[in-house]
C-alpha positions in Angstrom: -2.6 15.4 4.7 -3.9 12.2 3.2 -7.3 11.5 4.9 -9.2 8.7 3.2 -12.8 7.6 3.5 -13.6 4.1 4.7 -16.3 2.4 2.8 -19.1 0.7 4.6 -17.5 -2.9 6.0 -14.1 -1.8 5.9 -11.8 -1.9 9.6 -9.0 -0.4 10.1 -6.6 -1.3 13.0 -5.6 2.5 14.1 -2.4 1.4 14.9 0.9 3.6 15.2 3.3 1.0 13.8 6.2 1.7 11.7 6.2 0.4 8.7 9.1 -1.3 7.3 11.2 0.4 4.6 13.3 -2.1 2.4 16.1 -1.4 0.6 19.1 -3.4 -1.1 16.2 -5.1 -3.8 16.4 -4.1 -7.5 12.9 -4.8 -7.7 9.8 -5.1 -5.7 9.8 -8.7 -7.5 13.1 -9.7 -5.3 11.5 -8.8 -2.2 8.1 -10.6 -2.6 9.7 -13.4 -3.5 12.0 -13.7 0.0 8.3 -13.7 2.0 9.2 -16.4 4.7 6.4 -16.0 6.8 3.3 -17.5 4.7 0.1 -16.7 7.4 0.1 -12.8 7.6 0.3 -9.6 5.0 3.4 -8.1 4.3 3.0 -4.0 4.0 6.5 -2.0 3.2 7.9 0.8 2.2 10.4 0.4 -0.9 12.9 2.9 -1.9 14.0 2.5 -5.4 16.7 4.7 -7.7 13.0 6.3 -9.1 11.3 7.1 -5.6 9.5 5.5 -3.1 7.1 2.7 -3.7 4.3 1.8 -0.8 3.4 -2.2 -1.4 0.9 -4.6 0.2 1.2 -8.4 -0.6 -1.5 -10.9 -0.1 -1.2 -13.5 -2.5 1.1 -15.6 -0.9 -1.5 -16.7 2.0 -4.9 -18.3 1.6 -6.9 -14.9 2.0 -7.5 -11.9 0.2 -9.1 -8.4 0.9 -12.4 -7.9 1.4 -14.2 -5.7 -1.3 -14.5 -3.1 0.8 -10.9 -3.0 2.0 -9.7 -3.3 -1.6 -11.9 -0.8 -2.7 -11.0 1.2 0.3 -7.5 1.3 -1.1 -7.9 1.7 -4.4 -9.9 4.9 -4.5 -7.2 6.0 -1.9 -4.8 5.5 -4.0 -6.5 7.5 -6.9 -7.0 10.4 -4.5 -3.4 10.4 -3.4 -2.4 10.5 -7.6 -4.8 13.2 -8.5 -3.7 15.3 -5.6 0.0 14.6 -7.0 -1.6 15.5 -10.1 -3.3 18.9 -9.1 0.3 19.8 -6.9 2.4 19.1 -10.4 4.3 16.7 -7.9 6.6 14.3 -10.3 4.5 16.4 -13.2 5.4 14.4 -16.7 6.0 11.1 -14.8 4.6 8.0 -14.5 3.1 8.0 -10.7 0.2 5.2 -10.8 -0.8 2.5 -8.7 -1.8 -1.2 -8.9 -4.5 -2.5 -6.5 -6.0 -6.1 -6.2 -7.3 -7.7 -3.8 -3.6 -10.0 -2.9 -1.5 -7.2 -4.0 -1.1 -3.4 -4.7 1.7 -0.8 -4.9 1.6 3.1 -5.1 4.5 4.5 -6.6 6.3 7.6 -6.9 5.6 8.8 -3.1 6.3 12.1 -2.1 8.6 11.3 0.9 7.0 13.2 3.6 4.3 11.5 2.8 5.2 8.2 2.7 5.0 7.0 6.3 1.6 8.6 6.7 0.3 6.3 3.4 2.1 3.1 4.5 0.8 3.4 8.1 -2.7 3.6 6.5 -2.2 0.5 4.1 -0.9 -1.3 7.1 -3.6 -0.8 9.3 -6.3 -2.0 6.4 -4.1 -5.1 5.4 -3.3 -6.2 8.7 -6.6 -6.1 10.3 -8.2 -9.8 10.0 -11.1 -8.7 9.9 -10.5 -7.4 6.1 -9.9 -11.0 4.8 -11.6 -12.9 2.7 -10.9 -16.6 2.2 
């Protein structure tokens, strides 16, 4: 359903991975902070009392996205909220996203959908190519 556009300089792994979905953390803030491995991305899926919550973490390595990548993401994101929007999916809620270039999370995802969107994320985040030092 969700079909974004790359921007010129952003790579995308194209991998069929599973994301991880997390549960048993209050907050997204419990989970970033139980990050053992320090050299790569973490991407998950995080099912909360609210809905589901589609997170990318960065900021506890050396690197960050590229512009492009983050960019790449962002507008996805906005496309994926306006479409929510126009559907009057979670209508009268707060469904927004953060996106930087160590960290971003989309909340409030449809669950059908949110495989498809974490699989993308992944693919951006994880490809080494997209990091910036």
């Amino acid at each position: 359903m969700f079909q974004p556009n790359l921007l010129e300089g952003c790579n995308t792994l194209n991998s069929f991975q599973t994301v991880s979905k997390v549960d048993g953390f209050d907050e997204w803030f419990d989970f970033r902070n139980s990050v053992k491995d320090k050299t790569v991305p973490v991407v998950f899926i995080l099912e909360l009392d609210d809905g589901i919550a589609i997170h990318y973490l960065m900021d506890h390595m050396s690197y960050s996205l590229s512009d492009s990548a983050h960019m790449t993401i962002k507008k996805y994101f906005m496309d994926i909220c306006k479409h929510y929007d126009d559907i009057g999916f979670l209508k009268g809620t707060n469904n927004g996203y953060y996106c930087y270039s160590t960290w971003g999370v989309i909340d409030r995802v449809h669950p059908d959908d949110a495989d498809k969107i974490g699989l993308f994320i992944y693919d951006i985040v994880m490809d080494i190519r997209n990091w910036w030092r």
